[in-house]
C-alpha positions in Angstrom: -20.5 24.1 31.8 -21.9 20.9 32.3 -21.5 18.6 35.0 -20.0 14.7 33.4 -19.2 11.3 35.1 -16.4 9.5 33.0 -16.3 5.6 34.2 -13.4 4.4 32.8 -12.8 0.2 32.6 -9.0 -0.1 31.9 -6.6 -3.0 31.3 -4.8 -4.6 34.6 -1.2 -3.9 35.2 1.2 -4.8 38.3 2.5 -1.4 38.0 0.1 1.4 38.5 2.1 3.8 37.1 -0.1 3.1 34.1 -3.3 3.9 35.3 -1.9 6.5 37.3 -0.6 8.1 33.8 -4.3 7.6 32.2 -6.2 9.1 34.9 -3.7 11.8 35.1 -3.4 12.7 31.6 -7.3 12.9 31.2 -7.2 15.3 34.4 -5.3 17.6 33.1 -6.6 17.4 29.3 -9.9 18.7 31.4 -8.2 21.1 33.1 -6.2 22.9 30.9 -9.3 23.4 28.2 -11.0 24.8 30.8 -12.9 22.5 32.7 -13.0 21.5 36.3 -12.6 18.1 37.7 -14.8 17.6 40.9 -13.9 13.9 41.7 -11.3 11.2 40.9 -12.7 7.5 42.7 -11.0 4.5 42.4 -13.3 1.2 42.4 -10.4 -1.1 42.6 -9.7 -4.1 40.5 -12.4 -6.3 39.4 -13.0 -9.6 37.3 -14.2 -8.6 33.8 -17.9 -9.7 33.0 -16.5 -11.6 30.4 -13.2 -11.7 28.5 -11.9 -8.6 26.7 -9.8 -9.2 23.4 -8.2 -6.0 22.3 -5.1 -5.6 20.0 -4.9 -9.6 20.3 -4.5 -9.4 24.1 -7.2 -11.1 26.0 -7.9 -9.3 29.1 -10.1 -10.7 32.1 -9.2 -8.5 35.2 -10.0 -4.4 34.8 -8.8 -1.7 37.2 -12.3 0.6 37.5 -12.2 4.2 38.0 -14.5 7.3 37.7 -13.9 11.2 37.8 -16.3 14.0 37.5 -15.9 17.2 36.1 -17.6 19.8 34.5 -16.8 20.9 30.8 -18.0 22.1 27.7 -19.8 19.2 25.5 -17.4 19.6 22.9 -14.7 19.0 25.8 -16.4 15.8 26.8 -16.7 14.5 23.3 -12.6 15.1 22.4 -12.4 13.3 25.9 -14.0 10.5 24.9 -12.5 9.9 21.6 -9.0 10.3 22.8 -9.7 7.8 25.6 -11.2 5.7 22.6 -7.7 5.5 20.8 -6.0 4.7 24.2 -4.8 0.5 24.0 -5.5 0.7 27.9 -8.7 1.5 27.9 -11.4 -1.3 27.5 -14.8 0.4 28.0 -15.7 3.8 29.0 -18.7 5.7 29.3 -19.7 9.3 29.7 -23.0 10.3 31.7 -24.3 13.8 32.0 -25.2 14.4 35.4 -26.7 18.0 34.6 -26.8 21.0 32.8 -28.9 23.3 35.3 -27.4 25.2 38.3 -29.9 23.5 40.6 -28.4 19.6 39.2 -25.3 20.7 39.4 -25.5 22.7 43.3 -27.5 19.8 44.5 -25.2 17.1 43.0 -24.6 14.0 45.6 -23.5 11.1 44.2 -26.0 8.0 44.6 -24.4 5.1 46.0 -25.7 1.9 48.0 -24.0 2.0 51.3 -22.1 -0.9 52.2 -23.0 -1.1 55.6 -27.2 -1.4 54.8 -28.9 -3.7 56.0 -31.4 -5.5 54.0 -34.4 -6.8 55.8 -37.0 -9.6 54.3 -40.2 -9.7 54.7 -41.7 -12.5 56.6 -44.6 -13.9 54.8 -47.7 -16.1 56.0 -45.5 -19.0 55.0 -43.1 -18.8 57.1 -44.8 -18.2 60.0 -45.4 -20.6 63.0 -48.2 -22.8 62.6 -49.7 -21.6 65.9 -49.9 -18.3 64.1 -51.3 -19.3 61.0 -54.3 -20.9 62.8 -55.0 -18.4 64.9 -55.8 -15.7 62.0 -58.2 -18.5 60.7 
């Protein structure tokens, strides 16, 4: 088994119910070919980079959404192509996080935390003059 990160960019409805059926359907796709789905995460609803036409519908807000699970490639490839077919779906992209027992015991997913603060550097420039003439 391998261990797989599905991010999924699907078309905006009012209902959920819609996404909820996607996500759903895919879940249990994995689990009943004998996989094992780790993680479902919800990123909310975003503006689309730039406008998505597909079936003659343009789209420009996407509901983003991620689940790992491990599964056989061949698993993760019929995954994939039925999620292809799917009119919901507007991108999607399967990563292989690892193939190892060491990748997969050690897996954490790497995220920026929200809360970090990001400090600047304070270069000569900026400095007080009184500083700056004192070094000289």
């Amino acid at each position: 088994m391998v261990l797989y990160q599905l991010m999924c960019i699907t078309a905006h409805y009012r209902e959920y119910q819609h996404i909820r059926g996607l996500v759903r359907k895919t879940a249990e796709h994995v689990l009943d070919n004998g996989g094992v789905v780790r993680h479902i995460r919800w990123d909310g609803t975003r503006s689309l980079p730039y406008k998505r036409v597909i079936d003659g519908h343009a789209h420009f807000l996407g509901d983003y959404w991620s689940m790992y699970f491990d599964a056989s490639p061949f698993l993760m490839h019929r995954i994939d192509r039925e999620l292809g077919k799917d009119p919901r779906v507007l991108k999607r992209g399967v990563v292989k996080i690892g193939s190892r027992l060491q990748d997969i015991v050690d897996f954490n997913p790497k995220t920026i935390s929200q809360t970090a603060e990001i400090r600047v550097p304070i270069h000569a420039a900026d400095k007080p003059r009184r500083q700056q003439q004192n070094t000289q």
